[in-house]
Each structure stands twice: as structure tokens, then as C-alpha cells.
GULO-354625 format. One record per residue: z, x negated, y negated of N, C-alpha, C, CB in turn; residue in three letters. Coordinates in steps of 0.02 Angstrom, whole numbers, plus 50000, padded with zeros to 5 digits. Glycine has a CB too. Layout:
residues N
ZXYZXYZXYZXYAla
...
END
This chain:
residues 299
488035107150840488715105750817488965098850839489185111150844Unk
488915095250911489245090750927488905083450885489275091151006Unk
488025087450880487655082050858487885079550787486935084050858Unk
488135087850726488295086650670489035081450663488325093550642Unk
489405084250722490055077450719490175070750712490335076650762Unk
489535071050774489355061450786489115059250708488485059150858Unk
488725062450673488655059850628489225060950576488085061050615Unk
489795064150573490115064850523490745059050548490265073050509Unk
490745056650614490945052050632490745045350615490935052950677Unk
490155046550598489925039850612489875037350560489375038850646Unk
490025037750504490315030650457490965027850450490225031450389Unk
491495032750457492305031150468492315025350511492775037350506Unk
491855028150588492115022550647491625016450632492005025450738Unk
490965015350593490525009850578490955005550546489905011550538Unk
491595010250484491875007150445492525004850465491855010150397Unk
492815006650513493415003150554493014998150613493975009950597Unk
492474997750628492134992850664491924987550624491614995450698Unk
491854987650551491644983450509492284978750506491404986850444Unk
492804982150499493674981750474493774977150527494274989650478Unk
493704978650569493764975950647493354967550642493234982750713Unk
492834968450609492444962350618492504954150595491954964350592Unk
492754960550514492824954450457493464950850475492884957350374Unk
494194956650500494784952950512494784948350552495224956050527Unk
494374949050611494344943750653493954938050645494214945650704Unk
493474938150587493074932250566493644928350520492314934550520Unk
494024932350498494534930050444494964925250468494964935350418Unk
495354929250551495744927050576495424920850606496024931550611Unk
494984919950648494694913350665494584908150617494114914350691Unk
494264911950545494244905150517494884902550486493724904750465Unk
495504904350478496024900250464496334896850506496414902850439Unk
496224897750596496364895850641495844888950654496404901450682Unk
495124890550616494804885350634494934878750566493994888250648Unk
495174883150515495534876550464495894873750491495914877650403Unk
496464875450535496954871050545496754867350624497694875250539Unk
496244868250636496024862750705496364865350781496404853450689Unk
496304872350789496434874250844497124880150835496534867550887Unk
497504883950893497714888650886498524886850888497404893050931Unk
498864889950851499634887650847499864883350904500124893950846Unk
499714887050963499924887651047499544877851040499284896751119Unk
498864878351033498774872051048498944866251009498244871751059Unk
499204867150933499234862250897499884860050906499054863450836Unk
500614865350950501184863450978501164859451037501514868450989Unk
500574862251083500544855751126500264847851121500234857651171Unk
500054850651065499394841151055499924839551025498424839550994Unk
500724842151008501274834450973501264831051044502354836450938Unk
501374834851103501634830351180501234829951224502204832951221Unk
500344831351194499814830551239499584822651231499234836251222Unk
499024824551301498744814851266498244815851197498034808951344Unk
498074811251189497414807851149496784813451165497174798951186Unk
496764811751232496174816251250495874825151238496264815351313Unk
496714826351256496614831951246496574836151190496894833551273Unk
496984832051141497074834351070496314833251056497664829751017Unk
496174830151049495344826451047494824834651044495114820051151Unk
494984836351109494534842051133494824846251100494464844051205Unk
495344848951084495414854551044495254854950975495964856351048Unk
495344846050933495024847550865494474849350863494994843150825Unk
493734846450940493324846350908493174853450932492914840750909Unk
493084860250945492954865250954492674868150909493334867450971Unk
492034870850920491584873250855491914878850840490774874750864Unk
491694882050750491924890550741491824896750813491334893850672Unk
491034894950813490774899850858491194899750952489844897550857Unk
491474894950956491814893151028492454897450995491964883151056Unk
492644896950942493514897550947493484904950949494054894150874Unk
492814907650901492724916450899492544918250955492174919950851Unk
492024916151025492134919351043492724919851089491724920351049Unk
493044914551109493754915351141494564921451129493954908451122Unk
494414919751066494644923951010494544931951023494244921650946Unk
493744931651020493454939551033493614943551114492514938751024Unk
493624937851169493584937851230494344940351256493334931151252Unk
494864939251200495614939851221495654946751177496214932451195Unk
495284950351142495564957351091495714962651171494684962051014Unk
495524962251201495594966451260496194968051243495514963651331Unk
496584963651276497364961851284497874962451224497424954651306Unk
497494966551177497964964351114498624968551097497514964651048Unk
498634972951151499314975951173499784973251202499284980251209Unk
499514966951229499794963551278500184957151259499294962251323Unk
499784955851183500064950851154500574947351136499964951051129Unk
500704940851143501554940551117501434935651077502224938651174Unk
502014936651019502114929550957502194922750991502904930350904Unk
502114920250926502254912350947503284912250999502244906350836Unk
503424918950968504184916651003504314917951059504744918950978Unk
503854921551098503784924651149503854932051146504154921851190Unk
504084936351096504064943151083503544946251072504384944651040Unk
503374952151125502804955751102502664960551025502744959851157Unk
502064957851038501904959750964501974968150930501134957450959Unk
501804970050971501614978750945502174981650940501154983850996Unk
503004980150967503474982750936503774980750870503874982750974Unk
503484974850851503444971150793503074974450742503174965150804Unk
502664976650761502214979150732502344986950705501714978150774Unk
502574990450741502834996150731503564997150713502704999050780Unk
504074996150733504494991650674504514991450592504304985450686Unk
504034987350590503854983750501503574990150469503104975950494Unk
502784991450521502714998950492502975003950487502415001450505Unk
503465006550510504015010750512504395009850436504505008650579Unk
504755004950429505095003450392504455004050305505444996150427Unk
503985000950310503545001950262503475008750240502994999650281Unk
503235011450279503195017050290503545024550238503415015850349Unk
504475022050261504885026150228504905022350179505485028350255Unk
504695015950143504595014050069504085016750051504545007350051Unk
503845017750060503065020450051503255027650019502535021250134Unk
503455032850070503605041850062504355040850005503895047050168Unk
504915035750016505245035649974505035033649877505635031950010Unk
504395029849871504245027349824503885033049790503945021649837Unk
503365032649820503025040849794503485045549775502615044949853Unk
503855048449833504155052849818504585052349743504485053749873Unk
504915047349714505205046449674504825044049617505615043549694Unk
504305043649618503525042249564503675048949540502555040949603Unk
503545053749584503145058349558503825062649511502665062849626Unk
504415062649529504995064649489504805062349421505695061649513Unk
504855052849435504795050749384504185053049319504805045049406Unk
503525053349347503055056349293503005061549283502515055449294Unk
503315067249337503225073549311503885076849276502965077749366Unk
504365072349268504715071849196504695069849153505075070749186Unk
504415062749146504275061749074503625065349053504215054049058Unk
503355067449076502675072449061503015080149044502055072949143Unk
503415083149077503815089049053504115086348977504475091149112Unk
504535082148982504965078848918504335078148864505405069948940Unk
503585075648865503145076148819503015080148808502765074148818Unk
502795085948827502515092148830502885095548795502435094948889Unk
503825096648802503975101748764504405099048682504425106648817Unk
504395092848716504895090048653504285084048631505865086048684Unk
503705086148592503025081548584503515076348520502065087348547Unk
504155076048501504165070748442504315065948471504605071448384Unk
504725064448568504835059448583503895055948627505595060648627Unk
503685061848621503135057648667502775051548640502545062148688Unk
502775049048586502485040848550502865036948624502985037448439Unk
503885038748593504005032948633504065033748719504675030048603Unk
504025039348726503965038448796503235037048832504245044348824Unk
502805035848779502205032848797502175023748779501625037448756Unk
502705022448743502545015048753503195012448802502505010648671Unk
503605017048801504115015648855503555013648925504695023548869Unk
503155018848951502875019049006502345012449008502585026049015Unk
502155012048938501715006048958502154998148962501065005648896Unk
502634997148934503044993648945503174991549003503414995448925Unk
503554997549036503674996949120503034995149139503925004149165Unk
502424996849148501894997249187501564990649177501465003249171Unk
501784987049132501454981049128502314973849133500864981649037Unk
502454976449168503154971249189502844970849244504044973649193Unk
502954964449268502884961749351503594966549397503084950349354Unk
503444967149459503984971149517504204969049526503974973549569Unk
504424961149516505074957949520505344958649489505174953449524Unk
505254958549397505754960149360506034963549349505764959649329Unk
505634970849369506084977849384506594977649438505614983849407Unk
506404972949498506894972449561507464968049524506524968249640Unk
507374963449515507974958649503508584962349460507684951849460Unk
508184969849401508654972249361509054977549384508394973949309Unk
508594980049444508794985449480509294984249515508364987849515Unk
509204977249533509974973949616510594970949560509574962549698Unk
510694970949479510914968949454511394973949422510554965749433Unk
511004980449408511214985249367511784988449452510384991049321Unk
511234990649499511584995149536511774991949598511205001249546Unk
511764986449609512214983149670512604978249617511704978249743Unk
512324973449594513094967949553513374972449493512784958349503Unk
513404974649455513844976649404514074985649410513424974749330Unk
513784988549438513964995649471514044997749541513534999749454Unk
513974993049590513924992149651514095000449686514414985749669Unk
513515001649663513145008649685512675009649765512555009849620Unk
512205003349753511875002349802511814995549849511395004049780Unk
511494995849897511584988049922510894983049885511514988050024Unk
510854977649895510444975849848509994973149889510694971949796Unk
509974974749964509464973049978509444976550086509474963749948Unk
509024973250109509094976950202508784983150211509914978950232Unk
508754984650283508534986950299508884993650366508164982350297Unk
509464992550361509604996050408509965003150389509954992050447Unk
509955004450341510205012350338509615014650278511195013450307Unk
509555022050267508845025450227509215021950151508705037350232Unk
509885021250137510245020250080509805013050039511105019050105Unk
509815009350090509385001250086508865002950050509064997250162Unk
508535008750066507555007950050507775011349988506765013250111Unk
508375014349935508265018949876508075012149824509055024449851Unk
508525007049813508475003849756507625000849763509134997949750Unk
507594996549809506554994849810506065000949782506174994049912Unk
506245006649820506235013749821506045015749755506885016749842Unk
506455015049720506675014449623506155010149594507555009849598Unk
506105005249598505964998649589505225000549576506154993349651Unk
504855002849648504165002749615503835010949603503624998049670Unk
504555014149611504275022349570504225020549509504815029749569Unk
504635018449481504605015949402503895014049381505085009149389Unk
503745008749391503125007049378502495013749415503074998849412Unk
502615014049467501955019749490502055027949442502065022049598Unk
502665027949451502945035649401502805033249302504215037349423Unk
502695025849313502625026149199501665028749198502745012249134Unk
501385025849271500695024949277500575032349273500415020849344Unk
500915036549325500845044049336500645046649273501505047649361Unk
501165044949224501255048749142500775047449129501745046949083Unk
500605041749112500275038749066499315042749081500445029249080Unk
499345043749164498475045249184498635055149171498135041649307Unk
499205055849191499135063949170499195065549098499705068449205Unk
499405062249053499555063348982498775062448934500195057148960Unk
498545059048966497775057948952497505061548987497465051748960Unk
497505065549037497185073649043497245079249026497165075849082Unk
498005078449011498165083148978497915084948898498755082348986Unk
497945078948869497535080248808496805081848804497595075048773Unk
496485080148872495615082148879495585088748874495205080248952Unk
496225091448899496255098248927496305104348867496915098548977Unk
496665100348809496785105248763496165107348728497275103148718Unk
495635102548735495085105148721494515110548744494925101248717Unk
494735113148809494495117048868494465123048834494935117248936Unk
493995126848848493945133348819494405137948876493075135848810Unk
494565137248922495225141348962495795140748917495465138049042Unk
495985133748895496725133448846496545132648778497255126748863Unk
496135134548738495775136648674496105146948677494625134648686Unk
495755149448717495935156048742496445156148762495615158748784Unk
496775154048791497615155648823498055157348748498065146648872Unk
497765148748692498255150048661498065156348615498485143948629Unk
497495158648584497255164548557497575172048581496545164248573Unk
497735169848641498095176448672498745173948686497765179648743Unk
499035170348645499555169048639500225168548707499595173348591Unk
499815166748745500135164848810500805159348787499475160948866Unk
501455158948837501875154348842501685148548839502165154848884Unk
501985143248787501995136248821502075135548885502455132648799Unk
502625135548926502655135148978502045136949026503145137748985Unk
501885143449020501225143249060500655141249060501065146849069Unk
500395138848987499895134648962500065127549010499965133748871Unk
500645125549000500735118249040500725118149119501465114949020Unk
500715126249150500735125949219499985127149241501245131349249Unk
499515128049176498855131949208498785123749204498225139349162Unk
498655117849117498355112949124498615108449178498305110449068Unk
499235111049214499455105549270499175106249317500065105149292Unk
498945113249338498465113949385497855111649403498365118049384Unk
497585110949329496925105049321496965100849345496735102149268Unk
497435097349376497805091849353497605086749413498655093549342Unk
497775093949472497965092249543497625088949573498035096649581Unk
496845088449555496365083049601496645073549573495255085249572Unk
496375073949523496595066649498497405065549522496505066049405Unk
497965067749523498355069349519498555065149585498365075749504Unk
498055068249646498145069349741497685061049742497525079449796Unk
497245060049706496705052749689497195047349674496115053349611Unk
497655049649609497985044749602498595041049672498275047149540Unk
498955048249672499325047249748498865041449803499335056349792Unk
498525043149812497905040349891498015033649860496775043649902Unk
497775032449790497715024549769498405020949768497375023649691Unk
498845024049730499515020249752499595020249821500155023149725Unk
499575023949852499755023549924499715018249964499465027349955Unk
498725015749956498535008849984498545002749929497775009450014Unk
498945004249873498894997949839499584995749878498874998049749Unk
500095000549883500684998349922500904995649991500945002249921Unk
500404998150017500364997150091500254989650083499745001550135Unk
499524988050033499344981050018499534975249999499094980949991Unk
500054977849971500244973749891501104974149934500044980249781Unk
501314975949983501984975349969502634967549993502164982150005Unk
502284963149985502574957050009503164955349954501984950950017Unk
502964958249911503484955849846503984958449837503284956449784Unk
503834964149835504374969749847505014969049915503884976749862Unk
504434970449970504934968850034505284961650019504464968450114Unk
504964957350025505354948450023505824949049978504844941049995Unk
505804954549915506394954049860507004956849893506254958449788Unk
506784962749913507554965549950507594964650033507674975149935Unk
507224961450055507514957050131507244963850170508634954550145Unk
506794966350163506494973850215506074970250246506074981450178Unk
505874971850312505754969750354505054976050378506424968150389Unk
504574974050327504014979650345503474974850361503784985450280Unk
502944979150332502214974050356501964968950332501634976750353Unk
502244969350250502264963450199502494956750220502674965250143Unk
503094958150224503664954550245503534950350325504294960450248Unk
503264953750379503084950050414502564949550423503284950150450Unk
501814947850378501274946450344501404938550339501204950850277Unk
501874938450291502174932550274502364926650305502574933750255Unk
502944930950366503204925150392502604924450460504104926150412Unk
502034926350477501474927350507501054918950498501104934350468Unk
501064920950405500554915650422500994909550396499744916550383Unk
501534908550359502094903550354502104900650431502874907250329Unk
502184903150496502244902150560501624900050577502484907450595Unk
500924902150558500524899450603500184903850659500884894750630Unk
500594909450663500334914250717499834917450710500714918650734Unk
499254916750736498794919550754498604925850769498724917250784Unk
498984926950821498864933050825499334941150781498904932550895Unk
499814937250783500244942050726499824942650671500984938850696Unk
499584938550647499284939750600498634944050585499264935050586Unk
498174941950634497884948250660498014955350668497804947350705Unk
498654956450691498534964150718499204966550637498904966250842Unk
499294963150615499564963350546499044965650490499824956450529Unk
498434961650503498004962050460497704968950463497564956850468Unk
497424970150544497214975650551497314982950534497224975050589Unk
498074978850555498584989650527498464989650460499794991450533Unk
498654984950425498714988750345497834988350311499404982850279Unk
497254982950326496594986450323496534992050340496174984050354Unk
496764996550391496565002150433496995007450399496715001250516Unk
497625004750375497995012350314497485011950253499055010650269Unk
497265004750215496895007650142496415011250155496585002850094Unk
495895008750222495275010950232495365020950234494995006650311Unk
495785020450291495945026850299496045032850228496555025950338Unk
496545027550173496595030950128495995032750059497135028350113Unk
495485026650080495095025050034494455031650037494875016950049Unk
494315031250130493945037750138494305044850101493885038950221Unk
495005045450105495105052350093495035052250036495645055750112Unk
495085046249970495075047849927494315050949884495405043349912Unk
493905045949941492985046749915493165051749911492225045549958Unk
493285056949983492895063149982493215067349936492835066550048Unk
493805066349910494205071549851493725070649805495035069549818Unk
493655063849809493415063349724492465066649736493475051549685Unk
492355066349781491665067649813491655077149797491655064649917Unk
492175080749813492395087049816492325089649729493205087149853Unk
492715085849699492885088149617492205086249603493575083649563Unk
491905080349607490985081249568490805086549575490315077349597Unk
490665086849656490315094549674490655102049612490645096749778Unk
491205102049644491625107149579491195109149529492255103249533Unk
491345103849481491085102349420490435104249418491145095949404Unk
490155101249468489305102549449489095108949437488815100449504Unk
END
């Protein structure tokens, strides 16, 4: 048993040791573009000749392993401003976080109504299928900019941007359910039609079962791709959210991603990099094995 663990361990942690590897090859080499480490390129404005001297010339392999030699301490770390890092860090993720459970959460309203609205009333579903592709192919700014326009400037419903009350995170919140909730429709509406071909809903309807329950058995089908799709938005968001946050002034991982490497900081940037590699990765495994689970199924 303990032997079967280690190995069921042992690609997750190979693959957060990999995660571990590349960020820090990453992080060194932009540190080695710019000719030494924030800390030293502030002192070579009021150092001599000499010393600046020695810090340009420092090979890759000197700066990594120095670099590698300080991860010990990386709890210990503080920004270029003197603030330690890891409440920074937790903080941003925090705040990401409830964009994250708020966005989803409001995806999934969003597609599993316009997918009800197709299902029983099929004469609007044309346009609520080019409605969805519409949305889904607009950039997230232009949904934000309409969103802080409609419901903070001309209905001043919401605030149009911050971070300090749950009220802040609805409109961003909105912003990219829209687009993840047109995507929802659009990947369940195309299973749903695979589905009508299934000899389970061939027979349902022969035995003249409810609409309604016909649409609760094929929703059930539904649920693996469904939980796949979820996992993938999840880490495209975690990934992808600089645009979003910088639009409405949230203060998550994106957001200080940004002002990370705008600043120069090194190490923020690092343990920035790390957390949100370490949410996709995380999410990327659970998704293999779902999707690893439904082959098996099937087979």
C-alpha cells in the first residue's frame, strides 16, 4: 500500500518539481536580461564604476545559483518596498479567488439558462446560439467597459470597480460569466444534440417520457464534460486574469503579476509565478484524470 502511494505520488510532485524548475529558470533569466537584480541595479545608480562593473558581468549560471541558494527563505522574503511578500501574496489570492467562485458561479446560471430557454422554447435557440457566439468572441474588455457603463455610470447599481466589499467582485464577476456562461451553452448544446441520437433517448421518447425528464436524464450525460469544462475555465482564469482585474482596480494575482514585473521585482514575481502555475497544474491533473475516468466509462 505505502509502496502503491509513492507511486501515485509521484508524478503530481515530479510535476510541481518541474513547475518549480522552469519558474525559476524563467525568473533568472529576465533578471539576467536586465544585468543583475532590482536590489543591485538601484545601487549601481550611487555605486562606483567598479562595482556596477561586477554585477553586469555575472554569468546566468552564477545568478541561478544564488537565486537557487536564497529559495530557502522564500517565506522570508520581502518586495522591493520592504513588505513581506507572502501576505501579498495571499491577499491577491484571496481576492482572485472569490472572482474566480463568483464567476463560475454565475457562468453556470448563465448557460444553464440559456440551455433550459433552448430546450423548451427550440424557435429561439438559432438566436440564442449566435447571441452566445457573439459574446464569446468579444474581447473582456469590451464586455467590462459595457458592464461599468450600463451598471455603475447610467444605472449606478454597482461600483465600477475595487476591491473592498463582495459587492465590488459582482460586476468583473458578470463580465467574464458572460463570456464563460455563452461558452457553457454553446459546448452543452452540442451534446446535447449527440445525445438525441442515443438509444437511451430514442427509447425514452418511444415510451413517451416528459420533456422535462428527457432533458434531466440528457443533462446528466452531461456532467463529466460539463465538471472538464469547469476545471478548464477555472485555470484559464486564474491565468489569464490581468485584464480583467487591471479593468476594475482588484487587487488579485493578475493585478499584482503586473505591477511585479512593471517594478522589476524579482522575487514577487517569482512566488507570483509559482502560485498561479501551481492552481492550473493542480487543476490540469484533476482534469486528466476526469477525462482519464469517462474513457475508461466508455470503453
Amino acid at each position: 500500500m505505502p509502496l502503491r502511494l509513492l507511486r501515485s505520488l509521484a508524478r503530481p510532485l515530479g510535476g510541481f518539481l518541474t513547475i518549480l524548475v522552469l519558474v525559476t529558470l524563467l525568473t533568472v533569466f529576465l533578471q539576467h536580461l536586465r544585468k543583475g537584480t532590482a536590489e543591485e541595479a538601484l545601487m549601481g545608480q550611487r555605486g562606483t564604476a567598479q562595482g556596477l562593473a561586477l554585477i553586469t558581468q555575472k554569468s546566468f549560471l552564477t545568478k541561478l545559483a544564488e537565486f537557487a541558494a536564497d529559495l530557502p527563505n522564500i517565506f522570508k522574503w520581502k518586495s522591493l518596498r520592504g513588505t513581506p511578500i507572502v501576505p501579498q501574496i495571499q491577499h491577491a489570492f484571496a481576492n482572485t479567488t472569490l472572482l474566480t467562485v463568483l464567476s463560475l458561479a454565475f457562468s453556470v446560471v448563465i448557460g444553464l439558462g440559456l440551455l433550459v430557454v433552448a430546450e423548451f422554447a427550440p424557435a429561439f435557440s438559432p438566436a440564442l446560439e449566435r447571441l452566445a457566439t457573439a459574446i464569446n468572441t468579444t474581447p473582456i474588455f469590451l464586455i467590462g467597459i459595457f458592464l461599468i457603463w450600463l451598471f455603475s455610470f447610467a444605472l449606478h447599481l454597482l461600483p465600477s470597480g475595487g476591491d473592498s466589499t463582495v459587492k465590488s467582485f459582482i460586476l468583473p464577476a458578470l463580465g467574464i460569466a458572460l463570456k464563460f456562461g455563452a461558452r457553457l451553452f454553446l459546448l452543452l448544446t452540442n451534446y446535447m444534440r449527440a445525445l438525441e441520437k442515443q438509444v437511451f433517448i430514442l427509447r425514452a421518447r418511444a415510451y413517451s417520457l416528459g420533456s422535462g425528464r428527457i432533458f434531466m436524464h440528457k443533462l446528466a450525460n452531461c456532467a463529466m464534460p460539463f465538471v472538464i469544462f469547469w476545471l478548464i475555465e477555472t485555470a484559464s482564469l486564474f491565468s489569464g486574469a490581468v485584464i480583467v482585474e487591471s479593468l476594475f482596480s482588484i487587487h488579485g494575482l493578475g493585478t499584482l503579476l503586473l505591477f511585479a514585473l512593471l517594478q522589476y521585482d524579482i522575487r514577487l514575481i517569482f512566488a507570483n509565478l509559482v502560485v498561479i502555475a501551481a492552481i492550473v497544474y493542480t487543476t490540469s491533473l484533476i482534469q486528466a484524470g476526469l477525462a482519464a475516468r469517462e474513457e475508461a466509462l466508455k470503453a
